[in-house]
matplotlib code that plots the C-alpha trace (Angstrom):
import matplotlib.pyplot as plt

x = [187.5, 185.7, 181.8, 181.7, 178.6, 179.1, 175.8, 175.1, 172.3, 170.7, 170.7, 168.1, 168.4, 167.7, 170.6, 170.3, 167.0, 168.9, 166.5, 167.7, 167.2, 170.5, 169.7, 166.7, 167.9, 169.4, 171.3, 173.5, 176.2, 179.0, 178.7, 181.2, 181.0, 183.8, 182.0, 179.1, 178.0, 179.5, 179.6, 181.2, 178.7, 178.5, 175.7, 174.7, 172.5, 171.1, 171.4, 169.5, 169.5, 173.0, 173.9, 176.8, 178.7, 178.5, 181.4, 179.9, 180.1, 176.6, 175.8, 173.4, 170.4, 168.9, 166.2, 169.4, 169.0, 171.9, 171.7, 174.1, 176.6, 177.8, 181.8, 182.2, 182.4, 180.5, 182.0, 180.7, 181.3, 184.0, 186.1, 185.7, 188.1, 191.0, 189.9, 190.2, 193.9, 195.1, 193.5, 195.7, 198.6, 198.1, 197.1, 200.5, 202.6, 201.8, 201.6, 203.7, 202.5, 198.8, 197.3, 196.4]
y = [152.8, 154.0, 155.1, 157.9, 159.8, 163.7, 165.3, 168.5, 170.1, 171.8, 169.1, 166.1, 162.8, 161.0, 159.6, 157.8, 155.9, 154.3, 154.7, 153.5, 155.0, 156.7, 159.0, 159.8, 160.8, 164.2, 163.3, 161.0, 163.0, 160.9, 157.0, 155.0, 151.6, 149.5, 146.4, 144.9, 144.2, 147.1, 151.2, 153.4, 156.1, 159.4, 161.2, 163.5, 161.9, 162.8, 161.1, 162.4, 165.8, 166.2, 166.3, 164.2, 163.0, 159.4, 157.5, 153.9, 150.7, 149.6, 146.3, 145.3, 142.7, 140.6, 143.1, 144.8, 147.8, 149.1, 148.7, 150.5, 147.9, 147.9, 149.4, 153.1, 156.0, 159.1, 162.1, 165.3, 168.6, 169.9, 166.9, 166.9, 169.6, 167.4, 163.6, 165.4, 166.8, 163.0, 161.8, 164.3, 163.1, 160.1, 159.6, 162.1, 159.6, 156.7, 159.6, 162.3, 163.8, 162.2, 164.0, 167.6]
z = [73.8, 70.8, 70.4, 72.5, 73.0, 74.5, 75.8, 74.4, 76.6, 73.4, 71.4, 70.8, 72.7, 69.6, 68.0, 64.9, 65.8, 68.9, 71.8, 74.9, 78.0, 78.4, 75.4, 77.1, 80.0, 80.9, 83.6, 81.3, 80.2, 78.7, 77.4, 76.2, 75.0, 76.6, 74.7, 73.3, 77.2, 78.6, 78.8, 81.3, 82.0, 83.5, 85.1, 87.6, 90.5, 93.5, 97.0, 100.4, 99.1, 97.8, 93.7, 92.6, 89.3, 89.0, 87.0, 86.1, 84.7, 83.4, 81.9, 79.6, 80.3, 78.3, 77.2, 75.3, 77.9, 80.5, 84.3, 86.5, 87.8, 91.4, 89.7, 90.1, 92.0, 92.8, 93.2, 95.1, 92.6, 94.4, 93.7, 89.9, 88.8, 91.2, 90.0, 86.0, 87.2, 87.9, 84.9, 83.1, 84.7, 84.6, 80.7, 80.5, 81.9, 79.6, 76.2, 77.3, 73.6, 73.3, 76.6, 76.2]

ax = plt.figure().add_subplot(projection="3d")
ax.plot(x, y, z, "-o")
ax.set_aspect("equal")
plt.show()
């Protein structure tokens, strides 16, 4: 997976002229492209009253912008620091020296 896109808070949405709405938006904190029709996206959303981090597959339409797809999984705060822990492992069991 390659063309990754790292929110920084402080810095402009603008990105080399691309304006899609992900670059827009502050709640989008991570994007990246998984292929031309596809980006795994995360962003903070809010449900009845209650903030989570949403881990997505969005798709892209015909109008060339991204719609959240129905693949994912929304995670409360709590359960971030655990989910990133089996990531570790995980991406440590396939590259025992790649994973930091």
């Amino acid at each position: 997976m390659t063309d990754k896109k790292v929110a920084d808070p402080k810095a402009s949405r603008n990105d080399g002229g691309d304006t899609s709405a992900h670059l827009r938006d502050p709640s989008c904190l991570l994007d990246i492209r998984k292929s031309d029709s596809e980006r795994l996206r995360v962003t903070i959303s809010e449900y009845r009253g209650r903030t989570f981090i949403d881990l997505r597959v969005w798709y892209s339409i015909e109008s060339g912008d991204f719609k959240p797809g129905r693949a994912g999984v929304s995670l409360r705060p709590d359960q971030v620091a655990e989910v990133v822990q089996g990531l570790l492992v995980a991406a440590r069991a396939i590259d025992p020296k790649g994973a930091n």
